[in-house]
C-alpha positions in Angstrom: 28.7 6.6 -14.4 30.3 3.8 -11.7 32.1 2.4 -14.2 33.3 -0.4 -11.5 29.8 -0.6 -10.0 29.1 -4.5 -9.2 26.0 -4.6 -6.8 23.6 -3.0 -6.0 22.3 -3.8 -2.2 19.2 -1.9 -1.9 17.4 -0.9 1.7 13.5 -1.3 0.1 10.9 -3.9 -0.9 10.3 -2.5 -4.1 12.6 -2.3 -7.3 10.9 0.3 -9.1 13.3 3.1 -8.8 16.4 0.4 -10.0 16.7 0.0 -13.8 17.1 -3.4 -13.8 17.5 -3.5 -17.2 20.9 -1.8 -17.2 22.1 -3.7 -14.4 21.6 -7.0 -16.5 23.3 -5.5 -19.1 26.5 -4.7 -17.0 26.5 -7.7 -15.0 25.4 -5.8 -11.7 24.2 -7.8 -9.0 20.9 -6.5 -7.2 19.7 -7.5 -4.0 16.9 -5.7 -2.0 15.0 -6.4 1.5 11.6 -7.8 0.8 10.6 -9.7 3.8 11.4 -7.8 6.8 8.9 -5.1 5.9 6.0 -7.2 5.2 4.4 -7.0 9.1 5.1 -3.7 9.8 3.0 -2.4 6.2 0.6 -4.9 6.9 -0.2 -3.1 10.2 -0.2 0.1 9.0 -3.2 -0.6 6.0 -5.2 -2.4 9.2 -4.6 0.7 11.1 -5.4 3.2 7.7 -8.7 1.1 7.4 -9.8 1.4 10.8 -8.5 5.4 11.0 -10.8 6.1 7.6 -13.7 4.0 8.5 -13.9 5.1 12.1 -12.8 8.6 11.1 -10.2 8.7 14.2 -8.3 11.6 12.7 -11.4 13.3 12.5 -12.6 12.2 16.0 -9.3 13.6 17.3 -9.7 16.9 16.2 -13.8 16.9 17.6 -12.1 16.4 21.2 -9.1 18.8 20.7 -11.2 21.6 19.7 -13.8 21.5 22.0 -16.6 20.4 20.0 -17.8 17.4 21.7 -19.3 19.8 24.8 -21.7 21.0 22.1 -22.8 18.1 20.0 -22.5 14.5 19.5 -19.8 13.0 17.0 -21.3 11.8 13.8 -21.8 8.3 13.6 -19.2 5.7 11.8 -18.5 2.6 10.0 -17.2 -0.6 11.3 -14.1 -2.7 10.0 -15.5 -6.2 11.3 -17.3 -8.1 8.1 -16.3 -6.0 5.4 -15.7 -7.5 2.1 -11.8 -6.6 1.4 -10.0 -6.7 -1.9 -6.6 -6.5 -2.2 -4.5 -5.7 -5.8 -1.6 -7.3 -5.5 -1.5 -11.0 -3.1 2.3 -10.7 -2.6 3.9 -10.9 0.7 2.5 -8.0 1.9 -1.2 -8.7 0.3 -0.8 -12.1 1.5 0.0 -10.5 5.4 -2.7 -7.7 5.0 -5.3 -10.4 4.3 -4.5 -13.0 7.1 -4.9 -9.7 9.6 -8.3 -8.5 7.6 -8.8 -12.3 8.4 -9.0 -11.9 12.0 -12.1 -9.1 11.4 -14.3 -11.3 9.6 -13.8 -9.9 6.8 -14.1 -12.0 3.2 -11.1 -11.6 1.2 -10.5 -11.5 -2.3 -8.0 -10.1 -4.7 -6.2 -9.5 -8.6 -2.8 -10.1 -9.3 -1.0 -11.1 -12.5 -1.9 -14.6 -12.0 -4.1 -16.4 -9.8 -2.5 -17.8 -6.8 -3.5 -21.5 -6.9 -2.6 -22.1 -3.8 -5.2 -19.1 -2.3 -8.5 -19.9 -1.4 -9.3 -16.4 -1.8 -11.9 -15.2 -4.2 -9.6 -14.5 -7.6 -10.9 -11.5 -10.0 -8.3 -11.2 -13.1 -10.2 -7.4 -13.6 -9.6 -4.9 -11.0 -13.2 -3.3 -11.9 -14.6 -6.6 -11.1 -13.0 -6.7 -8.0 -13.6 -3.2 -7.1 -17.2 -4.1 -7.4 -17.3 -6.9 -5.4 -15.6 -5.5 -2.4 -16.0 -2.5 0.2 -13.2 -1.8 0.9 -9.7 -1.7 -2.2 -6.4 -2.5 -1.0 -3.4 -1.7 -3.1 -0.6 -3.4 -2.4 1.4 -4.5 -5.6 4.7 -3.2 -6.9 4.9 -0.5 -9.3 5.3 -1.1 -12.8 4.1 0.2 -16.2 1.2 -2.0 -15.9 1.1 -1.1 -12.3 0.3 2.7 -13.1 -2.7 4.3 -12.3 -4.2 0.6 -11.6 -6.4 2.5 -9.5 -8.4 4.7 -12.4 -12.1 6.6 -12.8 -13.7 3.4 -13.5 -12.5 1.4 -10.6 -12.6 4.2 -8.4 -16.4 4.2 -9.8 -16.6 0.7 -9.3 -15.9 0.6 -5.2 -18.9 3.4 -5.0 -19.9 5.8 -2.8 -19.6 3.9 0.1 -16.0 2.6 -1.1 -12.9 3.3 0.7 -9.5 3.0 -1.2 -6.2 2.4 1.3 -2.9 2.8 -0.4 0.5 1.2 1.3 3.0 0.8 -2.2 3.2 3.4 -4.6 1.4 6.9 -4.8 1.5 6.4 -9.2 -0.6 3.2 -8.8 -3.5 5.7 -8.0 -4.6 8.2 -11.0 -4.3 10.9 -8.1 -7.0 13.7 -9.5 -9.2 11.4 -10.1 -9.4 10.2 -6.6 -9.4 13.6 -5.6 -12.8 14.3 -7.4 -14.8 11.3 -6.4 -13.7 11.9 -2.4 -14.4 15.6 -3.0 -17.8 14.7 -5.3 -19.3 12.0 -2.6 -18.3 9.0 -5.7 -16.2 7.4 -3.3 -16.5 6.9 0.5 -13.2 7.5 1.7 -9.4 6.9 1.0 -6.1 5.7 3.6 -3.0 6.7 2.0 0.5 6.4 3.2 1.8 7.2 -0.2 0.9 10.2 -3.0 1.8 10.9 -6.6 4.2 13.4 -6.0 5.0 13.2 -2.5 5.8 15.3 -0.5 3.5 17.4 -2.1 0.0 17.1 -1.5 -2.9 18.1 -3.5 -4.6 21.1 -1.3 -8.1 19.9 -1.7 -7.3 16.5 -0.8 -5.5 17.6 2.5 -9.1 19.6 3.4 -11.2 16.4 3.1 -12.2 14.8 6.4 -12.8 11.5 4.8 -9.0 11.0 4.1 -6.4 9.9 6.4 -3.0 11.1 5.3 0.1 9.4 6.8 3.8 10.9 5.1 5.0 7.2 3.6 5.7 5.7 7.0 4.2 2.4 6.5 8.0 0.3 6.9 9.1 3.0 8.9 9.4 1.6 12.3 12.4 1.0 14.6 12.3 -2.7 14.4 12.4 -2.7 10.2 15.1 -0.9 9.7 17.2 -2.3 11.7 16.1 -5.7 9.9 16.5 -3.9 6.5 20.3 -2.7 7.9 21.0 -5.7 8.8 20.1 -7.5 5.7 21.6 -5.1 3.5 25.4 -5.2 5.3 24.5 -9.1 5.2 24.2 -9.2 1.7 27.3 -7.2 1.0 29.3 -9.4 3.1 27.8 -12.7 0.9 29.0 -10.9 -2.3 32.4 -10.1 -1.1 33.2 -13.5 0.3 31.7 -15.4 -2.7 28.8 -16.6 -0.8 25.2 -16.9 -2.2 23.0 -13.6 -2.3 20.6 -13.6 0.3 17.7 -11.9 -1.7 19.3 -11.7 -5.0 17.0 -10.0 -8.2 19.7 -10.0 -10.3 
């Protein structure tokens, strides 16, 4: 197949559906936009946490359906001095944390390596820092290690009172698995902008009112894609006139 392919100029920040290994192989060149997604994601877990710990989508309905002329809303959780972990202190972790900075909240995180130049509290376990943080961030790329990162025992780990946001990939979380605990009370609540097998979603998951779904919108604003146009035109044109890559990979 493509016989004459020579790059490959892709219009995302992750590489997991490229097989990088075969482009290697052939010489391909790959390039991909990284950067110009990384405040636009990073907004969208801020907004997931607050949505699941404030229970907005939940609120929302109260008022639509006329409940709130009978009885009170239930009462909710503040974002402000939580204890945040985040799997995965890439540019997106990195972005997520500075803004989880701004609530008071302590950070700390797991990643391949500790990142000596953090001063974040490093945990090289992600059931060590699921236990030491209130709210789980996942925001890592998806590899084989990568996959269902998020299992029984972390899930377990973060508690009842836990809430897991997802802005990468849906196969970082072992899906069922989350299901049960939201569905058993073993976990507080869950953000996701990603699933397993998106589109579909799992119908007991959708009925829980301490989930906030969003359909993988997380880069998907105006201002992004443009970026992520741009870049990838801009990166063809550097290849064709012999210029550096911009974001090269391969």
């Amino acid at each position: 197949m493509l016989p004459r392919l020579e790059i490959v100029s892709s219009h995302s920040s992750g590489l997991d559906k490229i097989d990088l290994v075969k482009c290697k192989e052939r010489g391909i060149r790959v390039t991909y936009t990284p950067d110009v997604v990384s405040d636009a994601v990073a907004d969208m877990a801020i907004l997931l946490i607050i949505a699941t710990l404030r229970r907005i989508c939940e609120a929302d309905r109260f008022v639509r359906n006329g409940m709130w002329k009978q009885k009170d809303f239930s009462l909710t959780t503040k974002f402000s001095g939580k204890s945040v972990g985040i799997v995965g202190l890439g540019r997106i972790g990195s972005a997520i944390a500075k803004r989880a900075e701004a609530f008071g909240c302590s950070i700390s995180y797991h990643s391949r390596s500790q990142k000596p130049e953090s001063t974040y509290t490093y945990y090289p376990c992600v059931v060590d820092l699921a236990s030491n943080c209130q709210i789980l961030v996942v925001a890592c790329a998806l590899t084989e290690e990568t996959h269902h990162i998020i299992n029984r025992e972390v899930i377990d780990a973060l508690g009842p009172n836990g809430v897991v946001i997802n802005i990468a990939r849906g196969s970082h979380i072992d899906e069922p698995e989350l299901v049960s605990a939201l569905a058993e009370g073993r976990l507080g609540g869950a953000g996701l902008d990603v699933l397993e097998h998106e589109p579909e979603v799992p119908m007991q998951l959708a009925k829980l009112d301490n989930v906030v779904l969003s359909p993988h919108i997380s880069a998907a604003t105006a201002e992004s894609r443009k970026e992520r146009a741009d870049l990838v035109v801009a990166s063809l044109e550097a290849y064709f006139s012999n210029k550096p890559l911009l974001t090269p990979v391969l």
